[in-house]
Structures are given as C-alpha cells and as structure tokens.
Legacy VTK file of the C-alpha trace (Angstrom):
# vtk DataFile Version 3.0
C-alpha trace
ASCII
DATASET POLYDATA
POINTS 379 float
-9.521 -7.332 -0.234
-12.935 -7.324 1.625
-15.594 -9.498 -0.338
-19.307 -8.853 -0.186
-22.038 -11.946 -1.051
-25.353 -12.475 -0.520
-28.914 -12.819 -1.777
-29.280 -9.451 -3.197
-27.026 -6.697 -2.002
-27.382 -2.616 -2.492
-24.812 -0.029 -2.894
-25.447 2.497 -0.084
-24.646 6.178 -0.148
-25.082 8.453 3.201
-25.003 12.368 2.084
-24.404 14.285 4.871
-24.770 18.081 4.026
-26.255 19.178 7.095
-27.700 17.350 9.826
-31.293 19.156 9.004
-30.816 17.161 5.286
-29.355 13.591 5.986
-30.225 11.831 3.247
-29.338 8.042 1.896
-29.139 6.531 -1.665
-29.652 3.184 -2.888
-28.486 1.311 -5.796
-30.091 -0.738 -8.205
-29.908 -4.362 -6.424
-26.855 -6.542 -7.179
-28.276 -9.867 -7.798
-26.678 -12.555 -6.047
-27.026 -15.264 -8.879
-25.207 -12.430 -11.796
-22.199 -12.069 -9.445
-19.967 -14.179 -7.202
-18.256 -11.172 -5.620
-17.698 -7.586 -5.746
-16.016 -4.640 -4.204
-16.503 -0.730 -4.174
-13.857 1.093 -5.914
-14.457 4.564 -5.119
-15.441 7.696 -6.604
-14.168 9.454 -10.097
-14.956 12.836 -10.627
-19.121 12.378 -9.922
-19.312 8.758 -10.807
-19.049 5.810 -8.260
-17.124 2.533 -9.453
-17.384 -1.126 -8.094
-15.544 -4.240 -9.122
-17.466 -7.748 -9.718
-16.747 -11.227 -11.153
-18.654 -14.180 -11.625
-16.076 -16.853 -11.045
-15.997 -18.782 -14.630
-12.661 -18.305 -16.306
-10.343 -18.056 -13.048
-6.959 -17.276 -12.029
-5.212 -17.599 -8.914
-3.770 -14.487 -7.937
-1.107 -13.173 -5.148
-2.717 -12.651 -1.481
-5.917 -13.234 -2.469
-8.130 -16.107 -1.210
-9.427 -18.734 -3.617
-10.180 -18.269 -7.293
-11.050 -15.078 -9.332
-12.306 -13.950 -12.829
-9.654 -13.564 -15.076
-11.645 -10.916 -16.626
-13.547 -8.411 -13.994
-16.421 -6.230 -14.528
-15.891 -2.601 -13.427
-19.739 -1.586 -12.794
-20.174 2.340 -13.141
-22.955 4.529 -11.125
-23.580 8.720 -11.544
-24.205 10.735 -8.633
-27.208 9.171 -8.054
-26.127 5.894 -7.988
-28.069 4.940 -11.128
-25.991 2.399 -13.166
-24.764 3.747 -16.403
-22.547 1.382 -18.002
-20.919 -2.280 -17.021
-17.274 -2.726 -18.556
-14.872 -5.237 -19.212
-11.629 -4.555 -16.855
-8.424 -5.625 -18.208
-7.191 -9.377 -18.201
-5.948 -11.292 -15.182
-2.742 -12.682 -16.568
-0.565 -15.087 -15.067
2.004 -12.739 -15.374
0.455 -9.959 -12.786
1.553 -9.573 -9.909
-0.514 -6.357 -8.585
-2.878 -3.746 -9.761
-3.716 -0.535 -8.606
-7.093 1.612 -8.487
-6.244 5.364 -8.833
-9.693 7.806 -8.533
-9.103 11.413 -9.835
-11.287 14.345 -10.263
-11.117 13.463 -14.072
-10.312 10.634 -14.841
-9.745 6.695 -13.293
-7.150 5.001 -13.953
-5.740 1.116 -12.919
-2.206 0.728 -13.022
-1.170 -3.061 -13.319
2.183 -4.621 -12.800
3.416 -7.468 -14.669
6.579 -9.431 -14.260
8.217 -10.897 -17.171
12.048 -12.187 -18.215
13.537 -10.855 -14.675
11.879 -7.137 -15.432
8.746 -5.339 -14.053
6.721 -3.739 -16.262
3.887 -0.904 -15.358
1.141 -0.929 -17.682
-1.927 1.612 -17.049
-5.585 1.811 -18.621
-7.029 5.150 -18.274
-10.776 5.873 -18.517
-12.732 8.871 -18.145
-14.980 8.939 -15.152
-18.325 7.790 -16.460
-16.043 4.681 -17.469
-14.641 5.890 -21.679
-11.575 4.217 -22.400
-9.190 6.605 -23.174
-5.809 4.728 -23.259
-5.042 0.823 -22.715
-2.445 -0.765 -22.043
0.496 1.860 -22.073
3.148 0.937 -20.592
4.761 3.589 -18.356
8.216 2.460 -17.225
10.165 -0.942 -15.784
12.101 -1.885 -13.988
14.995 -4.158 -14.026
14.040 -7.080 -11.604
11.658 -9.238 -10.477
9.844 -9.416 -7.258
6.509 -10.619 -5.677
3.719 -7.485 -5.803
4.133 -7.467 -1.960
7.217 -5.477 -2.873
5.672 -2.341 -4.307
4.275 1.073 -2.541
2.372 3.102 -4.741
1.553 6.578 -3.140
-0.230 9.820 -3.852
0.435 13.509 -2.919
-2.793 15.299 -1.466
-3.344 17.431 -4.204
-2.843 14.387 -6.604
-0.729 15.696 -8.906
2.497 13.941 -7.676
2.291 9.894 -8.084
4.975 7.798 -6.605
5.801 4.079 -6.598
8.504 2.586 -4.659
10.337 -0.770 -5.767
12.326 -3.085 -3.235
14.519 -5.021 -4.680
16.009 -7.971 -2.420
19.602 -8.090 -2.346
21.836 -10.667 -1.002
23.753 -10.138 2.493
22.417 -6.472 2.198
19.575 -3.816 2.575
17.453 -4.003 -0.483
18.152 -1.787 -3.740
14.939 1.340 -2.844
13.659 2.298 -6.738
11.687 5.528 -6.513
9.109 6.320 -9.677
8.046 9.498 -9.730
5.127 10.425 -12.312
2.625 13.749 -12.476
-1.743 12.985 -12.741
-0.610 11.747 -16.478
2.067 9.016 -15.799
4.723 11.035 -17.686
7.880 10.428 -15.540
9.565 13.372 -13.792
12.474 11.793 -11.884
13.930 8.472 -10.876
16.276 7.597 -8.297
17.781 4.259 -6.708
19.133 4.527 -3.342
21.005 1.681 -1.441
22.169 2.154 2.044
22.358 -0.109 4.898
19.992 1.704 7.074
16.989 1.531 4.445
14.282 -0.639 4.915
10.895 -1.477 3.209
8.874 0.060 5.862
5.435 -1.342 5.328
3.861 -3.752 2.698
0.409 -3.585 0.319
-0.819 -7.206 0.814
-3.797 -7.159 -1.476
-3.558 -7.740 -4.967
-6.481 -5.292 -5.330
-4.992 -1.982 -4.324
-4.965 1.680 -3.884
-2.312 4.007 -3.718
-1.156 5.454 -0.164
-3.018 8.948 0.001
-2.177 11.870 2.825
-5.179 10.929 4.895
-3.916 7.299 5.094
-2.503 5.978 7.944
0.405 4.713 7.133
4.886 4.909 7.522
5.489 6.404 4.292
3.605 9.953 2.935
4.285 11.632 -0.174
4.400 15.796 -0.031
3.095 17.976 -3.066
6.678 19.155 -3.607
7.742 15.186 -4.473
9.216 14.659 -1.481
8.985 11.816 0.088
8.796 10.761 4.489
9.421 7.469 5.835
9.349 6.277 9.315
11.124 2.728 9.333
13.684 0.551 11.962
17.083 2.330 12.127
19.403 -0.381 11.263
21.477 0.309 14.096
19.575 -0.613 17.027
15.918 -1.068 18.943
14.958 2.555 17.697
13.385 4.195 14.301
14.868 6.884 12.122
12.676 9.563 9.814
13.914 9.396 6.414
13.566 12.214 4.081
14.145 12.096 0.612
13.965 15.078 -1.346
13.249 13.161 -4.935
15.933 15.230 -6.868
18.836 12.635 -6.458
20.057 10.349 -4.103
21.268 12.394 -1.204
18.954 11.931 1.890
18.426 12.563 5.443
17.642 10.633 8.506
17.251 11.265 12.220
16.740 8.888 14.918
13.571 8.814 17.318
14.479 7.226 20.628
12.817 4.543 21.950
11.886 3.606 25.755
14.227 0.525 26.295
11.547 -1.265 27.836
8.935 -0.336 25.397
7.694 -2.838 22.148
6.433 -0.902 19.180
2.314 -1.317 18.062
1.915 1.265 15.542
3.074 4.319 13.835
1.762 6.821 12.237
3.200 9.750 9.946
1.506 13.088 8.357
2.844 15.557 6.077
1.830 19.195 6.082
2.241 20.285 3.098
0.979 24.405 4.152
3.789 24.289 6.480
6.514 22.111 4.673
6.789 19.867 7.713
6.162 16.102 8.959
5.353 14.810 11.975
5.871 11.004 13.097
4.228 9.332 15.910
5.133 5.883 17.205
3.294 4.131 19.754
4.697 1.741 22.462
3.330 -0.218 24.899
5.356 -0.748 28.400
5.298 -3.883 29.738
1.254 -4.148 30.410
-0.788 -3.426 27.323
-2.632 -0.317 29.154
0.461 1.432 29.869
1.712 3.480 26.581
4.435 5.563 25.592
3.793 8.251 22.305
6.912 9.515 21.004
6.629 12.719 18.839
8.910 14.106 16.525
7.958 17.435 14.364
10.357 18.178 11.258
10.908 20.855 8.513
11.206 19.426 5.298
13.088 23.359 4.222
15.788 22.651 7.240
16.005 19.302 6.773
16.015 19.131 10.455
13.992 18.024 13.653
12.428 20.755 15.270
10.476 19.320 18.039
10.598 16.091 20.200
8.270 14.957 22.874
7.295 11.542 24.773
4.096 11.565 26.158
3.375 8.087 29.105
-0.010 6.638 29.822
-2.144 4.430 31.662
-5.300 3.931 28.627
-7.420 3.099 31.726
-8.705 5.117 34.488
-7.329 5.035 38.287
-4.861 1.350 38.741
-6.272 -0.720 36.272
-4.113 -1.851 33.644
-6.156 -4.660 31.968
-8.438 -4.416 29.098
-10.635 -7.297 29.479
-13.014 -6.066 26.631
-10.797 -4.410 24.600
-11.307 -5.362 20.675
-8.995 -3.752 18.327
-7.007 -0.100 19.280
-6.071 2.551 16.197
-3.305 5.092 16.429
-4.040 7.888 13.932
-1.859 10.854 12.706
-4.055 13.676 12.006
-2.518 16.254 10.098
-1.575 19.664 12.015
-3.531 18.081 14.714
-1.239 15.112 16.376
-2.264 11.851 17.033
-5.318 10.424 18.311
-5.829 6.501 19.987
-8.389 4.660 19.281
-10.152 1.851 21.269
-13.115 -0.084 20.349
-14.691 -2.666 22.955
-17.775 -5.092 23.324
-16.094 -7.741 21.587
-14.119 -10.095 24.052
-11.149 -11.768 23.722
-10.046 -12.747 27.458
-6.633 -14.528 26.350
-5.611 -11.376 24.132
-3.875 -9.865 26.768
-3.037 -12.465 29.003
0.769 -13.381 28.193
0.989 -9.291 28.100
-0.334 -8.530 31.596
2.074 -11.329 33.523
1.609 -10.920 37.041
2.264 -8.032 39.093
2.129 -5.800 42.157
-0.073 -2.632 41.357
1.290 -0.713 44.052
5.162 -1.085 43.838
5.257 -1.463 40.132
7.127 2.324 39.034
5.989 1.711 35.449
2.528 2.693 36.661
3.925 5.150 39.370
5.544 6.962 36.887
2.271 6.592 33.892
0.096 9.963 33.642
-3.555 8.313 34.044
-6.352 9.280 31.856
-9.327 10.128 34.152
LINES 1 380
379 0 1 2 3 4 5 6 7 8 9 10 11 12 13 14 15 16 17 18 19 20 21 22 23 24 25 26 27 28 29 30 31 32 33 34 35 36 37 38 39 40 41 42 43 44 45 46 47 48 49 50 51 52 53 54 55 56 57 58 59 60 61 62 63 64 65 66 67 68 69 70 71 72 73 74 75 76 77 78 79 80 81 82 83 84 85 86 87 88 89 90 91 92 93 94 95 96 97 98 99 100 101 102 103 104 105 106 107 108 109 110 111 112 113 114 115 116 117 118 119 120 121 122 123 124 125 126 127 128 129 130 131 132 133 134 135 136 137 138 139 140 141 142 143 144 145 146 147 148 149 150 151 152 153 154 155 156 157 158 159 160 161 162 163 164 165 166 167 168 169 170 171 172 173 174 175 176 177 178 179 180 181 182 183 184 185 186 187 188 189 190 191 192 193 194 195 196 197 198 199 200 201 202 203 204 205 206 207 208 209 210 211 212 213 214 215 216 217 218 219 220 221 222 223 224 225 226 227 228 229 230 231 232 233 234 235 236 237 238 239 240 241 242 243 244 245 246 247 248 249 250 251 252 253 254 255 256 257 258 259 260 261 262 263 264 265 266 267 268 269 270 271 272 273 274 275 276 277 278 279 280 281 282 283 284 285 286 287 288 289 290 291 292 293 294 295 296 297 298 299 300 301 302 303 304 305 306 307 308 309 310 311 312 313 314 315 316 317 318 319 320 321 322 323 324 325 326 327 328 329 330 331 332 333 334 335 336 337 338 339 340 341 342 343 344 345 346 347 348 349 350 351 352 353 354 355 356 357 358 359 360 361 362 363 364 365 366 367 368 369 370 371 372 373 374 375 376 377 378
C-alpha cells in the first residue's frame, strides 16, 4: 500500500477530453494534523473515494508497515471533487486477514476476509456510490481452512459482472488444494469448484492488506473472461518451462499446455490478456539470456472454444542498439500484455544503479559470443 503525508496534501484530477480542453481539479486540502495517512480508492459510479486514519486506536495488520487505525475513514468526493460525506469504514479486527476495494458503476463495495476456528469467512459491506450503506456485514461464503491473506486472488471480468476469488490451501507433501468462488456484481454465488492436481500452482500473490481485485487491464498471470472462465500462466510442475491453464468454471475438468522455454533463458515477467470479443488468450513470458539486454518473448495465442493453442512464436533481442549489451542507466523495465495488441517492454532510465547488472553481465567477448550473433538488434 503506497502512503501519502505531508503538510497539507490535495487530491488531483487531470480531465483529458481533448487536448484543446485539458483541464485539472483540486480537492479541498487534506490537512496534515486531521490525518496520519491516506490512500485513493478509486472511482464509483461519479464519485471519487479515498481511505484515511489518524493512528489512535491501532492494529497491526498483515504486510503492512507499522501501526494502523482500527477504524478507517472512507472520505467521499462528486465529480468535482467537492467532499460530500466522511464515513466510518468497517473495524480492523484481529481476526482479518485481507480486505478488498471493489468500484462499480453503481455501487462500492469492500469485501473483508476473516479467519476464525480453522475457517475463512467473506464478509462484504456494500454502499452506494455517494457512500449510503446499503448492506453490512453479510457474509457471502467460507471456506473450510485457514491461511494467511497472502493466499487469496480476488479477480474481476471486464464487464464486471463475473467476480472470482481463488483460495490456496497448503497441503502437506503436495500441490495446494485451488478453491475457486465464483459470484455475479451482487455476491450471490454461481459455482464453486476445488481442484487438486500436482501441476497447479499459486501463480502470483496480493501482498497488501489493502487490495483490489485483478481487473482485465491488469498486468498480471491470472485473468478472468466474461464467460467465467478463468486463464492462468504458472510453472509446469514438470520441468524449467510454464503451462497455460484453462479452467472453464463449470466443474473440475481443465486444460493445460506447455510454453517452451529457452534452456539458457531465466524468466523476468509474464504477462497474460483475455479477449473476450474473440474468446481467446494470449500469454507472454519474458526471458532474459545470459546478459540482461539480450531477451527472449515467447508467445502463445489460444481459443478458449477449442480449448487449444493456436499460435506460438519466440521473438530474440538485443534491448540496446548495435553491440552493447549493458544498461548502465537502466531503472526499472515493464512487460505489458495489451489486449488484441501483444506485448509491449518497457524501460525507464535516469536513475542509476551501476551494481544492478553487474553479477548479470559477467565478462565476455562481444564478438564471438553467438547469443548476440544470433539476437535481432533493435536499431
């Protein structure tokens, strides 16, 4: 969770309907000396939301830094980020574990687990976007184990009418137990599987206690289709490569394929998209090949109708132009999945870091080495 302070701090809005009318919006201030912290939510419907405490009655919570209010506010702004109405949120118990912000068109809504005699319980507070509570504490569904928040996805289909959340459940000597939730916009439950096979793994985690739920434009290993369907891109089980998982949400039965790996290659990121138009998925992981310049993109394309991959492609790459192969500058690189689109890599420099690379790049002979030989360079 990303924590704001200072003296006095303002919300800020840019609206962007046409470069001819750029226009930005300020807040009321947020006085430093009324609150210790705070974080934007996001937008319901046409009202903006923002979490704050004070940090008197705390609570230590999971993978979260220091202390926090055991009772937030929830701070809510109209389109013109006037504030309207401060809230109480819902009580920091000792017993939570996680909770989850959910913005709809009509409605926001904070789904909280709580863990309690070896069960998990999912408990959600609805409220109507200018911040009405409509329902409080109802509890959804459980489940039948206990485990830290860490081992929880919560997703959301793109036209947000399909929620899912995903328990892992540890197991002894074994891959864990995969629980699979799966609710409409109203938390009424539709269907709800288990599936247990030695090839399934948890493929990414939710650190924050503070969450949101995994939405199509996320990048992320796990995507959610309108249909209920759900994509995962994790380790195969079997050896250095990954498999695509599809699961179609109506029982157990499911289907993976394997995506090759280089065998000299070491994984950085991955990134999956789901078209839901087309009823297909695409997974992209990225590699790097011995020197952190050189990459290696592999590409798989699949139809969710066949169950099937339909296209696979490897793409190799020097990120720099001509022989080099060190990024002296380089700051932080992104891999992103854009849907229908491919992939795109990121690289942001200016801030350096000149032993980042260093036990990477190990010594080397530019003109012999076939790695770079053999890498398409990007002029």
């Amino acid at each position: 969770m990303r924590r704001m302070t200072g003296y006095m701090t303002v919300l800020l809005i840019f609206c962007i309907n046409n470069l001819a009318a750029q226009r930005v919006l300020y807040s009321p201030v947020i006085n430093y000396y009324q609150t210790d912290h705070f974080e934007p939510i996001g937008k319901a419907g046409n009202h903006y939301w923002l979490q704050r405490y004070r940090g008197k009655k705390t609570i230590k919570v999971p993978a979260t830094p220091g202390l926090i209010d055991k009772q937030p506010f929830f701070d809510i702004y109209d389109s013109r980020l006037n504030l309207i109405r401060t809230i109480n949120a819902p009580l920091i118990t000792d017993s939570s574990i996680k909770e989850y912000f959910i913005c709809g068109n009509n409605c926001f809504d904070q789904l909280t687990l709580l863990a309690s005699a070896k069960k998990t319980f999912f408990s959600v507070n609805r409220y109507t976007t200018d911040g009405e509570l409509v329902s409080e504490n109802k509890i959804i569904d459980s489940l039948p184990f206990e485990e830290s928040g860490n081992s929880f996805l919560l997703l959301r289909s793109e036209n947000k009418r399909r929620i899912l959340l995903l328990g892992f459940e540890s197991v002894p000597s074994s891959a864990p137990r995969v629980h699979a939730l799966l609710f409409n916009e109203n938390w009424e439950l539709l269907l709800s599987n288990v599936y247990h096979h030695r090839y399934l793994s948890q493929p990414q985690i939710q650190t924050d206690f503070f969450n949101y739920p995994i939405e199509h434009f996320n990048n992320s290993t796990v995507k959610l289709a309108d249909s209920g369907e759900w994509m995962m891109v994790a380790i195969s089980g079997r050896n250095q490569n990954y498999s695509l998982f599809h699961f179609n949400s109506r029982d157990t039965a499911f289907a993976y394929n394997e995506i090759k790996l280089p065998p000299s290659s070491s994984v950085e990121d991955i990134a999956l998209s789901v078209d839901n138009e087309n009823e297909d998925a695409t997974a992209g992981i990225l590699s790097r090949i011995r020197y952190s310049a050189l990459k290696s993109v592999e590409i798989v394309r699949y139809s969710l109708p066949q169950r099937e991959i339909y296209y696979d492609s490897s793409f190799r790459f020097n990120t720099l132009v001509a022989d080099d192969i060190k990024n002296n500058s380089l700051y932080s690189e992104n891999f992103v999945g854009v849907s229908g689109g491919g992939f795109m890599l990121l690289k942001e420099y200016g801030k350096g870091h000149p032993d980042m690379f260093s036990a990477m790049d190990s010594s080397y002979n530019i003109k012999k080495d076939r790695e770079i030989m053999f890498a398409n360079n990007i002029k």
